[in-house]
C-alpha positions as CSV (number, residue, x, y, z in Angstrom):
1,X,-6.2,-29.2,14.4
2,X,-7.5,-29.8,10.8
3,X,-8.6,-26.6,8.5
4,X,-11.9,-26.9,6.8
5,X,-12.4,-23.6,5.5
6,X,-11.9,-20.0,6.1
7,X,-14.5,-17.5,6.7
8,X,-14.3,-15.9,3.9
9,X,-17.5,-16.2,1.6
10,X,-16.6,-18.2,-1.6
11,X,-17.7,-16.0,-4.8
12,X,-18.0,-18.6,-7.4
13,X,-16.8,-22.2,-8.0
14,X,-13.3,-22.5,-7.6
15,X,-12.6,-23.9,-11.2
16,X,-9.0,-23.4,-12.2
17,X,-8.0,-24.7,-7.9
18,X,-10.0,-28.0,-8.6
19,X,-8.4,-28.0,-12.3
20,X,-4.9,-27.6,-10.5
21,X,-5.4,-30.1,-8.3
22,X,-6.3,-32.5,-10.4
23,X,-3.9,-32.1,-13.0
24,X,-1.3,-32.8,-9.7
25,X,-3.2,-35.2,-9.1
26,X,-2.5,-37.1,-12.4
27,X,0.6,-35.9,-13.6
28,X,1.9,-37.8,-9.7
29,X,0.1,-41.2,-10.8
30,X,1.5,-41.2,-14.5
31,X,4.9,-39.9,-13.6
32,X,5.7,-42.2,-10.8
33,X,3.7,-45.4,-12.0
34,X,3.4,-45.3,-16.1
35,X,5.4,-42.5,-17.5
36,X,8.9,-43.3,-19.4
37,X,10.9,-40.7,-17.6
38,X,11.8,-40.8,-13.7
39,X,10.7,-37.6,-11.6
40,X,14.3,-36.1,-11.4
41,X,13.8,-35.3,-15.4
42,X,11.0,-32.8,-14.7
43,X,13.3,-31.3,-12.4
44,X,14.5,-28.1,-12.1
45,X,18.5,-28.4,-11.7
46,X,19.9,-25.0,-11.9
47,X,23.5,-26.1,-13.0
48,X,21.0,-27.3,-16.3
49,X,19.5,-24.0,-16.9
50,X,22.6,-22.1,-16.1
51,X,24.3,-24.4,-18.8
52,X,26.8,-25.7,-16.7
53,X,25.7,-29.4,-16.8
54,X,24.1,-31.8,-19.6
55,X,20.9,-31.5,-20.0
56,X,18.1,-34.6,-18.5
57,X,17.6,-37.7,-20.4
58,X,13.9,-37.2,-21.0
59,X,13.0,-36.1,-23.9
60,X,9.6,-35.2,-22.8
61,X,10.8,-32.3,-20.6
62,X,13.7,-30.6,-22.6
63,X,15.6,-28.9,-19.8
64,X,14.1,-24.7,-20.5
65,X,10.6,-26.6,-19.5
66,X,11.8,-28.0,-16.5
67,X,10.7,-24.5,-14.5
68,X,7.3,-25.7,-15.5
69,X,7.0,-29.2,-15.4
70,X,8.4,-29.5,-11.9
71,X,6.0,-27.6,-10.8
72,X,3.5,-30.3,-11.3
73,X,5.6,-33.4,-10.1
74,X,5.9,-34.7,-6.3
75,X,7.6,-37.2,-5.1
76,X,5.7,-39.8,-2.7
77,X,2.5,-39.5,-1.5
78,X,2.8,-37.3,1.6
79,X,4.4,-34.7,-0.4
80,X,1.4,-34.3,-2.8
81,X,-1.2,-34.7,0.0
82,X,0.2,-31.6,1.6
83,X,0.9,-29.2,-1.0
84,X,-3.0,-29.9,-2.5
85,X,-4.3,-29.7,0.8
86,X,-2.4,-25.8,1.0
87,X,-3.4,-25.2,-2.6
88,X,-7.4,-25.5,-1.7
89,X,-7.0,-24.0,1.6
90,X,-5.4,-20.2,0.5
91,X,-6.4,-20.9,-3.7
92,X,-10.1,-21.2,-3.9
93,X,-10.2,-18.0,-1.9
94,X,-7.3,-16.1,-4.1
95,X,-9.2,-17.4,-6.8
96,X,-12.8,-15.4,-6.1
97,X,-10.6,-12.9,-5.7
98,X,-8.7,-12.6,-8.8
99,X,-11.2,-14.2,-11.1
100,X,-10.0,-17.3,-12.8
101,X,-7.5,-16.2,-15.4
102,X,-6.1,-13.9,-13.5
103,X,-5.4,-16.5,-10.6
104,X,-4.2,-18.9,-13.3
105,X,-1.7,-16.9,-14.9
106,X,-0.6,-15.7,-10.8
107,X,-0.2,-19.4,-9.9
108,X,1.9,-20.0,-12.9
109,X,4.4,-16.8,-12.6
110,X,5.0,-17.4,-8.7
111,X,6.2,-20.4,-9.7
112,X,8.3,-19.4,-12.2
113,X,9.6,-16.9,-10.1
114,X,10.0,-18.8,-7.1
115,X,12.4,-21.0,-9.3
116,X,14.3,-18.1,-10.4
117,X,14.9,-17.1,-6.8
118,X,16.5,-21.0,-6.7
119,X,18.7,-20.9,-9.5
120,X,20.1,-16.9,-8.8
121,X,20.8,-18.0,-5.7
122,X,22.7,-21.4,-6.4
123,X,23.3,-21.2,-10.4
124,X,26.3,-24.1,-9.9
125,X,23.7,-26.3,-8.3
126,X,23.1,-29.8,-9.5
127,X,20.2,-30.5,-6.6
128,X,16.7,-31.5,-8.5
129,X,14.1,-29.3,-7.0
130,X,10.7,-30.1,-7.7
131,X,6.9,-29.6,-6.4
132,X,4.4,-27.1,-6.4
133,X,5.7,-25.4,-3.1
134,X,6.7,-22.0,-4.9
135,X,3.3,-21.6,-6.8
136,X,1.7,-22.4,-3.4
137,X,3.6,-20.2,-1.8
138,X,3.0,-17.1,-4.2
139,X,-0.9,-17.8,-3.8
140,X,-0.5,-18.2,0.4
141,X,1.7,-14.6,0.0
142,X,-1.5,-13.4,-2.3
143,X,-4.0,-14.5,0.3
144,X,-2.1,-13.1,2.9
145,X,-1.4,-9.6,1.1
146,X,-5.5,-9.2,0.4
147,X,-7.1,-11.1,3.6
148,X,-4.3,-10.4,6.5
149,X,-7.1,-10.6,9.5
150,X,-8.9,-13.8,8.0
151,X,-9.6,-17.1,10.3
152,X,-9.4,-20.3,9.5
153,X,-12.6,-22.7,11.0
154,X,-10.8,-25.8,12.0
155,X,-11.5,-29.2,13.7
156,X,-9.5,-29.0,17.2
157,X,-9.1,-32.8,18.1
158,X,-8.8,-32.7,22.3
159,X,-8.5,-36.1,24.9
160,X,-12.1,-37.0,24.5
161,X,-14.0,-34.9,22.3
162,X,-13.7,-32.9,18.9
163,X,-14.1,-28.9,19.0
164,X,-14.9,-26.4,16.3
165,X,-12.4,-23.2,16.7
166,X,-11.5,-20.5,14.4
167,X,-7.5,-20.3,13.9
168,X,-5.7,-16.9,12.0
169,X,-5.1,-17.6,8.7
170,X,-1.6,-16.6,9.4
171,X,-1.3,-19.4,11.7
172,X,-1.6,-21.8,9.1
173,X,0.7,-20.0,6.6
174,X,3.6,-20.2,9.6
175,X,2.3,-24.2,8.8
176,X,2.6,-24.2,6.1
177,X,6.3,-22.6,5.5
178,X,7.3,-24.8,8.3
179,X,6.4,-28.1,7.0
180,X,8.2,-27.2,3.4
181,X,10.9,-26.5,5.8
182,X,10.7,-30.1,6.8
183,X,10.5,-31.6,3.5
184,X,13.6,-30.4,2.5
185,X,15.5,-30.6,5.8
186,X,14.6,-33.9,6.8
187,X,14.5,-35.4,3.2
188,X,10.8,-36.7,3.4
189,X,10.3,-37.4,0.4
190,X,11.7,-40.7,-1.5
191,X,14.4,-38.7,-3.4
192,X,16.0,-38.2,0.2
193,X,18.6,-35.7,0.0
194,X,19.4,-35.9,-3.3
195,X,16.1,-33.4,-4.0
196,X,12.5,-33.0,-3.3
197,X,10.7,-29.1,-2.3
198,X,13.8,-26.7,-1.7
199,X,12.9,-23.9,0.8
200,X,14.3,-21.4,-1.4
201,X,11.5,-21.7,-3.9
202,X,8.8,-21.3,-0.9
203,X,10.8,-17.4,0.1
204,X,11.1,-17.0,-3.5
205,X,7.4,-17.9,-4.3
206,X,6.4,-16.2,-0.9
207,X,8.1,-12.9,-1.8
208,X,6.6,-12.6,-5.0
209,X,3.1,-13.1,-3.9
210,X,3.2,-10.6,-1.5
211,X,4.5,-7.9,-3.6
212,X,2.3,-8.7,-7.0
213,X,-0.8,-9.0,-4.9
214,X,0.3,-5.2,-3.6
215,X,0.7,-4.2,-6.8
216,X,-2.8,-5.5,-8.4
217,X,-4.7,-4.9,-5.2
218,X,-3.0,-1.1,-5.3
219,X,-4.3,-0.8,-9.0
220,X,-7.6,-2.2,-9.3
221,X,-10.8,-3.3,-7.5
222,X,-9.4,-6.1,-5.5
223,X,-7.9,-3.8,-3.0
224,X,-11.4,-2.8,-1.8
225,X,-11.9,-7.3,-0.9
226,X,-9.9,-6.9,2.3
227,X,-11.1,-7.5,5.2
């Protein structure tokens, strides 16, 4: 099955998603084929931030930025296609939501956040971690948090003929945490085992957006936009 949209009615034009996206989009083709600094720089290595290993060789991401920067750098193809395709799926709907700055600033935190969960829980760690599978994951645990009973419309691809079929949105966020699970597991991405999207940050950045989207949608209007 292939997710087209869910069935929630958009509110406005997803601007800071498509921004996101594209800014993925670009930093992948600069940083793999014309930057000066390889992806593992942009990395986040806890042992770094912990101060118990140098710091990286590029002096484009000093080693505090790392949290940031790696959020934006992927490692082969595949590993961006997926995490963009996740990020429009549950972001232009947390988006409407939360209005634009408010999504923005969300995005960003539950990444942060998710890479705190990864260095408190390996400080001595030396492993690059990068992608934007903790942001995506906050923004998934936000989607989840305000639209829990929300479908999915989806192409279902049978032997002979192609179906149109509504699938939980839950469904697709057990899809989403599994193939994360399999990036980092089976080393599919071209750093191999010495990195790529560490499972940790998708708990951490799934934790957080579940409990700040309780929060806000406890405290304000967007409560009232389940469904």
């Amino acid at each position: 099955m292939f997710p087209l949209k869910d069935d929630i009615p958009a509110r406005r034009l997803p601007v800071v998603t498509l921004t996101l996206i594209a800014v993925n989009v670009l930093a992948f083709l600069f940083w793999r084929d014309g930057g000066t600094c390889d992806v593992v720089d942009y990395a986040v290595i806890p042992a770094e931030l912990t101060g118990d290993a140098g710091g990286g060789s590029c002096t484009s991401a000093p080693t505090w930025l790392t949290p940031l920067t790696a959020m934006f750098t992927h490692d082969g193809l595949l590993h961006l296609a997926g995490n963009m395709l996740f990020l429009w799926l549950f972001g232009r709907t947390v988006e409407g939501a939360l209005g634009s700055v408010r999504f923005l600033a969300f995005y960003l935190v539950a990444g942060l956040a998710a890479s705190a969960v990864l260095v408190a829980l390996g400080p001595d760690s030396q492993v690059p971690s990068i992608g934007a599978a903790g942001a995506i994951s906050g923004v998934v645990g936000g989607y989840l948090m305000l639209f829990p009973r929300a479908r999915f419309i989806s192409l279902a691809f049978l032997v002979f003929f192609v179906t149109i079929v509504a699938v939980p949105a839950l469904a697709y966020a057990g899809v989403w945490m599994l193939e994360q699970v399999a990036f980092d597991l089976l080393d599919l991405t071209s750093m191999g085992a010495d990195g790529g999207a560490s499972y940790l940050t998708v708990i951490g950045g799934l934790a957080f957006g579940l409990l700040a989207m309780r929060l806000l949608a406890g405290r304000s209007r967007i409560g009232r936009l389940q469904v």
